[in-house]
ZADO-1210 file (C-alpha; in nm, 4 decimals, padded with zeros to 6 digits):
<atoms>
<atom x="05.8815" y="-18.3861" z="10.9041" code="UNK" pos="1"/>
<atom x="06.1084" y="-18.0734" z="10.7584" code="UNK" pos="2"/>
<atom x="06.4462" y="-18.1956" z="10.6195" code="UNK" pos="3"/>
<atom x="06.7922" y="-18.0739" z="10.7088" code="UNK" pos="4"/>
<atom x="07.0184" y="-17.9560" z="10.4805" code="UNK" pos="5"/>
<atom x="07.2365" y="-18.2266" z="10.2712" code="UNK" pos="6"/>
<atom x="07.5587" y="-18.0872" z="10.3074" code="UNK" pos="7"/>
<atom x="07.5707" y="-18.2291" z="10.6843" code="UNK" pos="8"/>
<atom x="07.7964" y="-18.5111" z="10.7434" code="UNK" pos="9"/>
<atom x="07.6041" y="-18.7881" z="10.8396" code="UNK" pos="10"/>
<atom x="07.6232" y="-18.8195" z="11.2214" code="UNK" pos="11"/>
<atom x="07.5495" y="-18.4896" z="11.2401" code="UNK" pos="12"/>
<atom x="07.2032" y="-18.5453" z="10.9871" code="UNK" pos="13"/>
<atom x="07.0852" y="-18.8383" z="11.2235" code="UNK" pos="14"/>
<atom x="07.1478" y="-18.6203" z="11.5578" code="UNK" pos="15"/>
<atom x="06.9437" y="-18.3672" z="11.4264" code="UNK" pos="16"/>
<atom x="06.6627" y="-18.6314" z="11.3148" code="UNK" pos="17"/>
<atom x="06.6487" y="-18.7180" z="11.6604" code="UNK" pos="18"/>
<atom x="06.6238" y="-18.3398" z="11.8029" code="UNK" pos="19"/>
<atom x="06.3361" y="-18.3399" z="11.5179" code="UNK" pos="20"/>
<atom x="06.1795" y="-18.6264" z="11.6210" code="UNK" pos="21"/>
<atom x="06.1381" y="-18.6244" z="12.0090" code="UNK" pos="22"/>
<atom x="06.1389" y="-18.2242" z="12.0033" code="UNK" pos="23"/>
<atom x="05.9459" y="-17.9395" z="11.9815" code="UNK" pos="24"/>
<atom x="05.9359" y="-17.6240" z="11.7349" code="UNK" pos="25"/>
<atom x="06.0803" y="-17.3656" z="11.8856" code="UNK" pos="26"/>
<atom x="05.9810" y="-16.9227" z="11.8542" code="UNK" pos="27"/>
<atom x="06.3048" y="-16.7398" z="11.9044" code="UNK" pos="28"/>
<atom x="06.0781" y="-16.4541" z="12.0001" code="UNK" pos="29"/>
<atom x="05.8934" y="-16.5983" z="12.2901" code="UNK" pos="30"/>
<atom x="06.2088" y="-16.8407" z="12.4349" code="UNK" pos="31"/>
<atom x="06.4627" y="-16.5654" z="12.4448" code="UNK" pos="32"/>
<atom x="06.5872" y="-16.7537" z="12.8303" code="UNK" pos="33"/>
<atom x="06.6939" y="-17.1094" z="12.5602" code="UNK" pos="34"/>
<atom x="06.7736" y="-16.8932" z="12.2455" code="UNK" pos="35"/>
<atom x="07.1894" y="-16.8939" z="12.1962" code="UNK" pos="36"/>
<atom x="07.4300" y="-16.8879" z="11.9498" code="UNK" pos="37"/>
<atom x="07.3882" y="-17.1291" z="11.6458" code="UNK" pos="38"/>
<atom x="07.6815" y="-17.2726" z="11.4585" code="UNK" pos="39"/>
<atom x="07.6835" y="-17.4025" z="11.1149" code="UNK" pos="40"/>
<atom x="07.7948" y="-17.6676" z="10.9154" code="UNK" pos="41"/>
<atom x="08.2289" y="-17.6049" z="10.8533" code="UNK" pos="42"/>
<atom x="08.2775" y="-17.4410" z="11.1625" code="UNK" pos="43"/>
<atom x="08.5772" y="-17.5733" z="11.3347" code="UNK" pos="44"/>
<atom x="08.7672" y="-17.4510" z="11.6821" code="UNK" pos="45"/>
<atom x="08.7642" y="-17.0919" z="11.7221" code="UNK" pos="46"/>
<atom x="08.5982" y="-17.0260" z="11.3194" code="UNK" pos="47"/>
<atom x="08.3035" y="-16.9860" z="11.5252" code="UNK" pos="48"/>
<atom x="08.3943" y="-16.6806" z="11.7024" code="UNK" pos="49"/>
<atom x="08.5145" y="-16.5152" z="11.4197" code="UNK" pos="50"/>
<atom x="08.2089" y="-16.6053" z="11.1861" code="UNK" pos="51"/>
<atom x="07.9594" y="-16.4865" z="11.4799" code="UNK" pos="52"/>
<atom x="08.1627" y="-16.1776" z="11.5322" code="UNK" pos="53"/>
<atom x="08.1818" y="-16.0919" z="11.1266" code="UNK" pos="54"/>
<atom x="07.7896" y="-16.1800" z="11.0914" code="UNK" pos="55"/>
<atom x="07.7080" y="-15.9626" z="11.3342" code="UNK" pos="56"/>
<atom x="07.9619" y="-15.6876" z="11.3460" code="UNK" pos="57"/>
<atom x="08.0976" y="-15.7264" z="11.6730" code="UNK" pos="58"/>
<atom x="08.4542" y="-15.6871" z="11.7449" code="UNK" pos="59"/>
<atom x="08.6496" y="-15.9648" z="11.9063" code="UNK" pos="60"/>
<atom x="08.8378" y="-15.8714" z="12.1992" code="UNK" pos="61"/>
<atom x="09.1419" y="-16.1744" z="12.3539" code="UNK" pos="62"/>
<atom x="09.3655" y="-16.1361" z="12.5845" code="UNK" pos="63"/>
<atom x="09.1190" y="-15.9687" z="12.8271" code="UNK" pos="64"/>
<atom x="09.2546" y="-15.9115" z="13.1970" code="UNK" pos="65"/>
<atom x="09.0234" y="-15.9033" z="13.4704" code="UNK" pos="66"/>
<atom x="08.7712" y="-16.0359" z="13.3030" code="UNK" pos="67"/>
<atom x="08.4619" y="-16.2733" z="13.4203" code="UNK" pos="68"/>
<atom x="08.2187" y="-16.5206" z="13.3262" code="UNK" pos="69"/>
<atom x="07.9475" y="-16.2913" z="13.4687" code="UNK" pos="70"/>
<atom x="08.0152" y="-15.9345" z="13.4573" code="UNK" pos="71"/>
<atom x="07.8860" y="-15.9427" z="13.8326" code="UNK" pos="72"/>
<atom x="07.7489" y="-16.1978" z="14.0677" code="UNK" pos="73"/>
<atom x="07.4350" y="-15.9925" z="14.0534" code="UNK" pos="74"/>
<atom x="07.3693" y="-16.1814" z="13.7790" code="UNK" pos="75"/>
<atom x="07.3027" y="-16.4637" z="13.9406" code="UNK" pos="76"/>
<atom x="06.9877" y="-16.3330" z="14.0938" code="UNK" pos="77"/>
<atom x="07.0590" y="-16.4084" z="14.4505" code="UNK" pos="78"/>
<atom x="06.8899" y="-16.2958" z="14.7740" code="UNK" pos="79"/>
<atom x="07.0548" y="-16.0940" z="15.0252" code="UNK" pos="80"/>
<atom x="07.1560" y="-16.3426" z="15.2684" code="UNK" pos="81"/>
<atom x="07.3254" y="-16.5824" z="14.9921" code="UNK" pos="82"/>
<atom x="07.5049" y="-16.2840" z="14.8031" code="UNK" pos="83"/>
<atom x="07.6317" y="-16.2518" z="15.1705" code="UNK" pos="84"/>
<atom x="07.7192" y="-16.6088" z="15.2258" code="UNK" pos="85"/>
<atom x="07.8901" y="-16.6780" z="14.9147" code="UNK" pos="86"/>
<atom x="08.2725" y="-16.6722" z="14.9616" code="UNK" pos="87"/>
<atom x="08.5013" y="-16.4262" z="14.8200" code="UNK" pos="88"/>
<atom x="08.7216" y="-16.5646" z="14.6294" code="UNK" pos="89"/>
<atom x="08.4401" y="-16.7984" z="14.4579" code="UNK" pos="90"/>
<atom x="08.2438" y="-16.4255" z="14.3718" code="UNK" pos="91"/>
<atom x="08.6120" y="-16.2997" z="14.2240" code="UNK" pos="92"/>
<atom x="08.6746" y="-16.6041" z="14.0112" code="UNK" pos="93"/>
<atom x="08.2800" y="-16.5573" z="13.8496" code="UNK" pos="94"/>
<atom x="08.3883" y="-16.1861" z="13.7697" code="UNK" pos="95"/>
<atom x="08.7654" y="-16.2113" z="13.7093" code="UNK" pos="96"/>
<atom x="08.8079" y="-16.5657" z="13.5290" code="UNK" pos="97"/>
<atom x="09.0638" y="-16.4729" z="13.3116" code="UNK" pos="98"/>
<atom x="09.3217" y="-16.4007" z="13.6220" code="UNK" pos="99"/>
<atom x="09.3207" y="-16.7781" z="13.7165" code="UNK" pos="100"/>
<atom x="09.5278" y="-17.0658" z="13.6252" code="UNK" pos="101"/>
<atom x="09.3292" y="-17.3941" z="13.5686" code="UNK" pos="102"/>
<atom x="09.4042" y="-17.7161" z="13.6311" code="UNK" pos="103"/>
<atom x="09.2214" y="-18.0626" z="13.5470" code="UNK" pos="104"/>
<atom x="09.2042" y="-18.4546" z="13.6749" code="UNK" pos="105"/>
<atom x="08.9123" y="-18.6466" z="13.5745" code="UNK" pos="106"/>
<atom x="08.7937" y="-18.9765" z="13.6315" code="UNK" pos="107"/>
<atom x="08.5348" y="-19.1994" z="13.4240" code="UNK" pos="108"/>
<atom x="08.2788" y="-19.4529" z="13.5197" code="UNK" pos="109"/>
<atom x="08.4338" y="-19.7710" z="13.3233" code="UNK" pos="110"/>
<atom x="08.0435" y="-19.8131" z="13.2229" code="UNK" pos="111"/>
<atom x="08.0269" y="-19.4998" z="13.0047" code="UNK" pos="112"/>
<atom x="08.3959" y="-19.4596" z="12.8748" code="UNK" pos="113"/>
<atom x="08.3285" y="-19.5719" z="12.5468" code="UNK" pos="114"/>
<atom x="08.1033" y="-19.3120" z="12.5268" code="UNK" pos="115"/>
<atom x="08.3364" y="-19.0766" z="12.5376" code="UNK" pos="116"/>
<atom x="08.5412" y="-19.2380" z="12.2619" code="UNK" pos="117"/>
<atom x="08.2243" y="-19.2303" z="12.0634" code="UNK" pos="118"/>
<atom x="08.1906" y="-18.8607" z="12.1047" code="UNK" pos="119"/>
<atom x="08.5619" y="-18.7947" z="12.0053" code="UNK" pos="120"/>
<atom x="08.5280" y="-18.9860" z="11.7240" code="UNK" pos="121"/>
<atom x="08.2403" y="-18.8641" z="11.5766" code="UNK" pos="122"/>
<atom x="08.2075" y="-18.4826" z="11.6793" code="UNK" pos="123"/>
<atom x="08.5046" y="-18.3594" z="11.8822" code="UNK" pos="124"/>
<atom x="08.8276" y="-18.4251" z="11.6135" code="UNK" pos="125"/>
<atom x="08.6064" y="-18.3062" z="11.3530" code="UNK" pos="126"/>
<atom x="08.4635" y="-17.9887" z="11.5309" code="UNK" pos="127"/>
<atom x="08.7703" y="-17.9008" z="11.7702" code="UNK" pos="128"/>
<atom x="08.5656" y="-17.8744" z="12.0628" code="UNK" pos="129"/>
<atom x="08.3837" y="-18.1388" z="12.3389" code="UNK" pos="130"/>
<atom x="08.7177" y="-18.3300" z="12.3781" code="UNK" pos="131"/>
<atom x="08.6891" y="-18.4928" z="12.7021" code="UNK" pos="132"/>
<atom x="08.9898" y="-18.6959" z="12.7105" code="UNK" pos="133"/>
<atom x="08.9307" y="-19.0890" z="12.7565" code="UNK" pos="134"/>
<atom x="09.2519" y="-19.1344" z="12.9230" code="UNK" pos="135"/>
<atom x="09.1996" y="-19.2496" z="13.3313" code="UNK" pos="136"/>
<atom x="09.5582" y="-19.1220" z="13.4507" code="UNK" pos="137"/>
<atom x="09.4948" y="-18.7326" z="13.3413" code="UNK" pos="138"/>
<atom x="09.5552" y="-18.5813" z="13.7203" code="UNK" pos="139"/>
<atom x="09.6125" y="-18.1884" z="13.7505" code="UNK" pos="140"/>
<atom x="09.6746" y="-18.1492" z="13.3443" code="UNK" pos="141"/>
<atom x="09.7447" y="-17.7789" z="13.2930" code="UNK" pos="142"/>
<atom x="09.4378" y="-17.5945" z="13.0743" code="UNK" pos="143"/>
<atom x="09.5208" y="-17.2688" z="12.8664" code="UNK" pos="144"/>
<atom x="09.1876" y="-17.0440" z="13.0306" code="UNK" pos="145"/>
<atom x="09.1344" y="-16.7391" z="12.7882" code="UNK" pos="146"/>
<atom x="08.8014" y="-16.5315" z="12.7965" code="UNK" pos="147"/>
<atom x="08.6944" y="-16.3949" z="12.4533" code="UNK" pos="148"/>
<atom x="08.4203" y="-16.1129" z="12.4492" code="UNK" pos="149"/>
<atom x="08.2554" y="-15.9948" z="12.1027" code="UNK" pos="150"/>
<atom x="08.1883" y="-15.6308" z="12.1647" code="UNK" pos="151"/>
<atom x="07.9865" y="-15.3978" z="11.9763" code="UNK" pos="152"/>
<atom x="08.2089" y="-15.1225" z="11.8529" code="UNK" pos="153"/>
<atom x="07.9870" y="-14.7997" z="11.8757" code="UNK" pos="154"/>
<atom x="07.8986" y="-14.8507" z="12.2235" code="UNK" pos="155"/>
<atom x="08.1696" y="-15.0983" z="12.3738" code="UNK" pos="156"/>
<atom x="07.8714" y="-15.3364" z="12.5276" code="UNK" pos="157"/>
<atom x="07.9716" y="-15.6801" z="12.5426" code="UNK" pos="158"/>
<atom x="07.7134" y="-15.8967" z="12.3679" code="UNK" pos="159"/>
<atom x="07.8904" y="-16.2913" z="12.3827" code="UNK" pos="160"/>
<atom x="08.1535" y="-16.4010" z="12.6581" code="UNK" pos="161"/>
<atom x="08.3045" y="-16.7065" z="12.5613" code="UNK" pos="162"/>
<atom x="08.4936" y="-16.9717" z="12.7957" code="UNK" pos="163"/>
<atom x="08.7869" y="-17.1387" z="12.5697" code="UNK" pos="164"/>
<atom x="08.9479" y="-17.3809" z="12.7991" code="UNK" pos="165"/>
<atom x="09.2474" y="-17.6274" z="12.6412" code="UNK" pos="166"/>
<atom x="09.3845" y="-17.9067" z="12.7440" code="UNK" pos="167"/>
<atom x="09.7516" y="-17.7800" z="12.7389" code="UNK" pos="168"/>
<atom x="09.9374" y="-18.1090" z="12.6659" code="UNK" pos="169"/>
<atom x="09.7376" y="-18.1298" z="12.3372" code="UNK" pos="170"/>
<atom x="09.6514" y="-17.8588" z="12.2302" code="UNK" pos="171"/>
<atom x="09.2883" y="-17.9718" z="12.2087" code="UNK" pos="172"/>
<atom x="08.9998" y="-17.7355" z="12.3008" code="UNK" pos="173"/>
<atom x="08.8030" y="-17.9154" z="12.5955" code="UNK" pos="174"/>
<atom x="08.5186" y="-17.6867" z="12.5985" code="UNK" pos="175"/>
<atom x="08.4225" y="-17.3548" z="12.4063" code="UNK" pos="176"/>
<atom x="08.1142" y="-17.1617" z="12.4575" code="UNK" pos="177"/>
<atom x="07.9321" y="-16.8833" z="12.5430" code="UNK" pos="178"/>
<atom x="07.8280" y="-16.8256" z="12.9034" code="UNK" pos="179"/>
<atom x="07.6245" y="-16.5618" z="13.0613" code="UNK" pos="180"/>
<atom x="07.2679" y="-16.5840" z="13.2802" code="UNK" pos="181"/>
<atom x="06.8997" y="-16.6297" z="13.1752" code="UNK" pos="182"/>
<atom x="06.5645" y="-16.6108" z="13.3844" code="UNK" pos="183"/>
<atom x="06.3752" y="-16.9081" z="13.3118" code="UNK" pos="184"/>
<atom x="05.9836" y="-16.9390" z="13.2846" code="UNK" pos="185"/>
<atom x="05.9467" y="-16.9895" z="13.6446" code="UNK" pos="186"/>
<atom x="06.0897" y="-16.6355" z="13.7026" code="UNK" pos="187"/>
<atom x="06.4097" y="-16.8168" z="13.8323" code="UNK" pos="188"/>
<atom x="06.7580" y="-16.6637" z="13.7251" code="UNK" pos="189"/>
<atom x="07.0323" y="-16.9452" z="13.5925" code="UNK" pos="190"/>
<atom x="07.2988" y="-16.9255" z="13.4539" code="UNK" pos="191"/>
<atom x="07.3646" y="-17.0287" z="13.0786" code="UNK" pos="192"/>
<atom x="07.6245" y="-17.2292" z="12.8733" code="UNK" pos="193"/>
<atom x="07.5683" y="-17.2242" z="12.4895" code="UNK" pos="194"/>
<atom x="07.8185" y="-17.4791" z="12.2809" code="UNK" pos="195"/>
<atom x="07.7831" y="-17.4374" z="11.9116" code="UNK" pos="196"/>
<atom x="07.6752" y="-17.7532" z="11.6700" code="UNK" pos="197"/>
<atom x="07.6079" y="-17.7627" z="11.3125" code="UNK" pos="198"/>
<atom x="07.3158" y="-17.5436" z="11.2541" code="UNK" pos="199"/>
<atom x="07.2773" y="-17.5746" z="11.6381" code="UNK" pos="200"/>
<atom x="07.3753" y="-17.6003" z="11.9838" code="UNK" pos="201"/>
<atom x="07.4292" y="-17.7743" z="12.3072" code="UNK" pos="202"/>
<atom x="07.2643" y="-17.5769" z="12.5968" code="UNK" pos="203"/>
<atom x="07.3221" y="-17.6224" z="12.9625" code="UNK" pos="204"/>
<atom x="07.0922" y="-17.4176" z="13.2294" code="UNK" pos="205"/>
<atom x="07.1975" y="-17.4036" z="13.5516" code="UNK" pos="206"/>
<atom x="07.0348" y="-17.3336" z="13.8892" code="UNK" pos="207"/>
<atom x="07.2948" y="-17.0971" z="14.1626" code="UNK" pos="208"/>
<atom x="07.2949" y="-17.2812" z="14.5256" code="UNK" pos="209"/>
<atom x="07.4894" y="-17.1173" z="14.7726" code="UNK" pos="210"/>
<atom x="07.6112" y="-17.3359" z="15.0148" code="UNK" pos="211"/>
<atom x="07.6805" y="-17.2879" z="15.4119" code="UNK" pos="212"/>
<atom x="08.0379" y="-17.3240" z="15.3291" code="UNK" pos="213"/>
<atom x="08.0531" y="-17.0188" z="15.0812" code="UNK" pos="214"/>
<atom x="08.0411" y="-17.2208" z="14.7767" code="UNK" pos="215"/>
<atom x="07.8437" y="-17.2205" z="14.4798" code="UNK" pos="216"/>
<atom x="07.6626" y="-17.4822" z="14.3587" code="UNK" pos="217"/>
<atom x="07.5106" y="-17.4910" z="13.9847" code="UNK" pos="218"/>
<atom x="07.3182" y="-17.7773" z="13.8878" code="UNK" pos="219"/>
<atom x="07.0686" y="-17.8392" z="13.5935" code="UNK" pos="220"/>
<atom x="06.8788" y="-18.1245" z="13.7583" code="UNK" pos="221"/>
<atom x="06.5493" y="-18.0308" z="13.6189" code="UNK" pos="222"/>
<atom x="06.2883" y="-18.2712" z="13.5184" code="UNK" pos="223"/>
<atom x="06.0707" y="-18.0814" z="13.2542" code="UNK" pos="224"/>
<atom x="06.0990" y="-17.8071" z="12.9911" code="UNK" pos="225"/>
<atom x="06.1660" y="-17.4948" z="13.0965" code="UNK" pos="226"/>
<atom x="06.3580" y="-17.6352" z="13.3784" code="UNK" pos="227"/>
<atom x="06.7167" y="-17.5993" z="13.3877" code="UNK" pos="228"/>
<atom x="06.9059" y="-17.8844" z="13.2289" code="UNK" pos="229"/>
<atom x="07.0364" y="-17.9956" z="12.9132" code="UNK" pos="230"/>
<atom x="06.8518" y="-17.9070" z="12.5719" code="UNK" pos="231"/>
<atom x="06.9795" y="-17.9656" z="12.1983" code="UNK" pos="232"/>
<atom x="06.8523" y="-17.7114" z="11.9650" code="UNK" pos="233"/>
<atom x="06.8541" y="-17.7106" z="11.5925" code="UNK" pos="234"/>
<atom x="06.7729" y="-17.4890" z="11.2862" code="UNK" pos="235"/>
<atom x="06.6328" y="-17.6758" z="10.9852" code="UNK" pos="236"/>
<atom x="06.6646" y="-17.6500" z="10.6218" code="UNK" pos="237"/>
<atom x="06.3329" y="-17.3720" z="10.6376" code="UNK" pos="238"/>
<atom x="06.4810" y="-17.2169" z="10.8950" code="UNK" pos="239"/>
<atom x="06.2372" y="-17.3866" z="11.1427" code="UNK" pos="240"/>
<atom x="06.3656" y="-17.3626" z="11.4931" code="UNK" pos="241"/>
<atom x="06.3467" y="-17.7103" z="11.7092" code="UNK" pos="242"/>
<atom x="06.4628" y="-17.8040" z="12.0559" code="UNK" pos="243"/>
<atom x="06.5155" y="-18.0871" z="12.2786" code="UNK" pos="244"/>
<atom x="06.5413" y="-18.1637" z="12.6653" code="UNK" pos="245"/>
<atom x="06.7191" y="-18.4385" z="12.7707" code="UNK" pos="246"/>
<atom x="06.5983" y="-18.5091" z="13.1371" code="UNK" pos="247"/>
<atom x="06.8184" y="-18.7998" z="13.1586" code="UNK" pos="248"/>
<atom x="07.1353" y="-18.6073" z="13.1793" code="UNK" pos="249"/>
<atom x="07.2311" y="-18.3914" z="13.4588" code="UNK" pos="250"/>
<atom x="07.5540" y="-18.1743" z="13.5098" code="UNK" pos="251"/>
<atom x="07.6473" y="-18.0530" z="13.8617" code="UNK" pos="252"/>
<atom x="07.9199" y="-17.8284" z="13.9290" code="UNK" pos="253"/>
<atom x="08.0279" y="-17.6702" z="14.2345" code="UNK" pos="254"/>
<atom x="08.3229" y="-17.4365" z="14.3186" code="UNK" pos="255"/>
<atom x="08.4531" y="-17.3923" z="14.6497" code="UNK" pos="256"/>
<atom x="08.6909" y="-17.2428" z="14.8683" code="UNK" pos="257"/>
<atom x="09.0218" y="-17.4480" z="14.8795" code="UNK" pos="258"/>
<atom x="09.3585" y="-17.4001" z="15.0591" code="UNK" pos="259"/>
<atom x="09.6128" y="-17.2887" z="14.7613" code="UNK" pos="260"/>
<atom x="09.2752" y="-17.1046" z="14.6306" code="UNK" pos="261"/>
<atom x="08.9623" y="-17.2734" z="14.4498" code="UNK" pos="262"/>
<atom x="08.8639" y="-17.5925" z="14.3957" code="UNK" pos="263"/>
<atom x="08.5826" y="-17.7011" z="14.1695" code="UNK" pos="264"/>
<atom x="08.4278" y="-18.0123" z="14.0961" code="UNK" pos="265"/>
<atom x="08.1995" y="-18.1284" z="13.7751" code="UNK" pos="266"/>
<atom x="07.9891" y="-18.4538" z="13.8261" code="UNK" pos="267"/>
<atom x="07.7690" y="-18.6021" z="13.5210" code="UNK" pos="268"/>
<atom x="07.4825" y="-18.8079" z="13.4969" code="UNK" pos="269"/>
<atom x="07.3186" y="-19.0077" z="13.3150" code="UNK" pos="270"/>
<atom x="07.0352" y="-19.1952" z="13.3597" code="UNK" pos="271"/>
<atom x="07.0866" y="-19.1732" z="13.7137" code="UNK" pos="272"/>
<atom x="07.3908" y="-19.3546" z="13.6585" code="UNK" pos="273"/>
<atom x="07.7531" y="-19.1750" z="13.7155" code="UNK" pos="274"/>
<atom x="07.9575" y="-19.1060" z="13.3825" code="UNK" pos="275"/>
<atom x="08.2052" y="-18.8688" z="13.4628" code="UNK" pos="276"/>
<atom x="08.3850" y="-18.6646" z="13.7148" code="UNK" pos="277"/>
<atom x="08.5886" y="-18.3670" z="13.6821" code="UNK" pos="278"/>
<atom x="08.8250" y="-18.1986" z="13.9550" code="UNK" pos="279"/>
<atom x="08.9714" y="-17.8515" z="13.8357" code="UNK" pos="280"/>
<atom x="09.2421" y="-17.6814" z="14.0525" code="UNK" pos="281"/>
<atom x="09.2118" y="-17.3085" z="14.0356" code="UNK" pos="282"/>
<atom x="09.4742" y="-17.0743" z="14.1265" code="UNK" pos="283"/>
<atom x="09.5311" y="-16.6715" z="14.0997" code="UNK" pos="284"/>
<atom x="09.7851" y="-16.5751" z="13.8715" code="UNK" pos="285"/>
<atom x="09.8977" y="-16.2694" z="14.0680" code="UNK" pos="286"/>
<atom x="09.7396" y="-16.0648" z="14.3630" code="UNK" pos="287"/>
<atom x="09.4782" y="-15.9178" z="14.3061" code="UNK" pos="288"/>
<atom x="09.4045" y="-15.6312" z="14.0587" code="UNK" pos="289"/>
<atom x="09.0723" y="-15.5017" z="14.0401" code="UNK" pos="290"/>
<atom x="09.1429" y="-15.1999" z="13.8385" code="UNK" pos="291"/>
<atom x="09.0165" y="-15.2584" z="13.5015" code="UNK" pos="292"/>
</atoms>
């Protein structure tokens, strides 16, 4: 089995063992709907962004107004009838993130809480990103949103849209990737979440649902590779791509029309078992602007 570099701490040498060990080797070329972002070993916070940007000579554009996850709901690869049943506002918060206020409550399954002390320990204070706060009583805790796009300079074409959401009381960054869409091998569009590791990632595939009330549901429930879900992926010492699904965990979130504006709801599983639920209030900073 190909060895990792040295330099890795050690938790993060033994979580890439085990990507190694129950994975698969992995051709950039022919899995371009997994393939994302890597990070490497130092990166901490927002380094990443920068680093990525300088590597590939992309300029980083902040403070972006009007600005989405998705550049359209189109990208979701809808039919007809559920572009049409979506709701509004869910369809402007996809394209114009930036223009919304967040808010966040969570609530743990007393079973699995010391997991999440566990991953704040050992990868979140180090890296600056993953914090999922372990504390029961956080109800509607402000977030700092901010949408960061690295755009190529000749031809202004945004290549990475990255999420940076922080929990505002801490200053702590809860999550930070890069999000856009994918079409998986079964020809089905979903959409994609990329969170940089040490010489890898955490990547989240989700399936679009429209429901009857105009929400939108996206869940990685899938059972197999090449199904949407969660997958660790990892570059080795000889450059040797690997990757990993992780069946067992599942990550359902669905936004929906609420009466001050939007309200969304996260629900992870593992193991069939509850482990955490998250309940984000979203509100629109002003009326609406399209102009951009």
């Amino acid at each position: 089995m190909q060895r990792v570099s040295t330099k890795q701490r050690l938790q993060d040498w033994f979580t890439q063992r085990w990507v190694m060990a129950g994975g698969r080797k992995l051709n950039p070329q022919t899995t371009p709907w997994l393939i994302g972002p890597f990070g490497k070993v130092g990166d901490v916070g927002e380094q990443f962004i920068y680093r990525l940007a300088k590597e590939e000579q992309l300029s980083v554009q902040r403070t972006c107004v009007n600005t989405g996850l998705l550049p359209s709901i189109k990208a979701l690869g809808l039919s007809p009838s559920q572009e049409a049943q979506i709701s509004p506002i869910v369809v402007d918060f996809y394209e114009r993130t930036s223009s919304y206020y967040l808010s966040m409550s969570l609530r743990w399954n007393p079973l699995f809480i010391g997991f999440g002390f566990l991953v704040n320990t050992l990868f979140s204070n180090r890296l600056k990103q993953l914090y999922i706060p372990t504390n029961t009583k956080i109800k509607n805790s402000p977030l700092t949103s901010e949408i960061i796009q690295l755009i190529t300079p000749e031809t202004k074409e945004v290549r990475y849209t990255f999420w940076l959401r922080t929990l505002a009381s801490c200053d702590r960054i809860i999550f930070s990737g890069v999000y856009g869409s994918c079409q998986l091998p079964s020809g089905a569009t979903a959409v994609k979440a990329v969170f940089p590791l040490p010489n890898g990632n955490a990547t989240v595939l989700m399936n679009p649902q429209v429901g009857q009330k105009g929400e939108l549901t996206l869940n990685s429930s899938g059972t197999s590779w090449g199904d949407a879900g969660f997958y660790f992926l990892l570059q080795d010492a000889q450059n040797q791509y690997w990757a990993k699904f992780i069946a067992s965990f599942k990550d359902k979130l669905t936004v929906r029309p609420h009466t001050t504006g939007l309200l969304a709801q996260q629900r992870l599983r593992l193991w069939g078992l509850p482990v955490l639920s998250i309940v984000y209030q979203i509100n629109l900073k002003d009326k609406p602007d399209r102009s951009k």
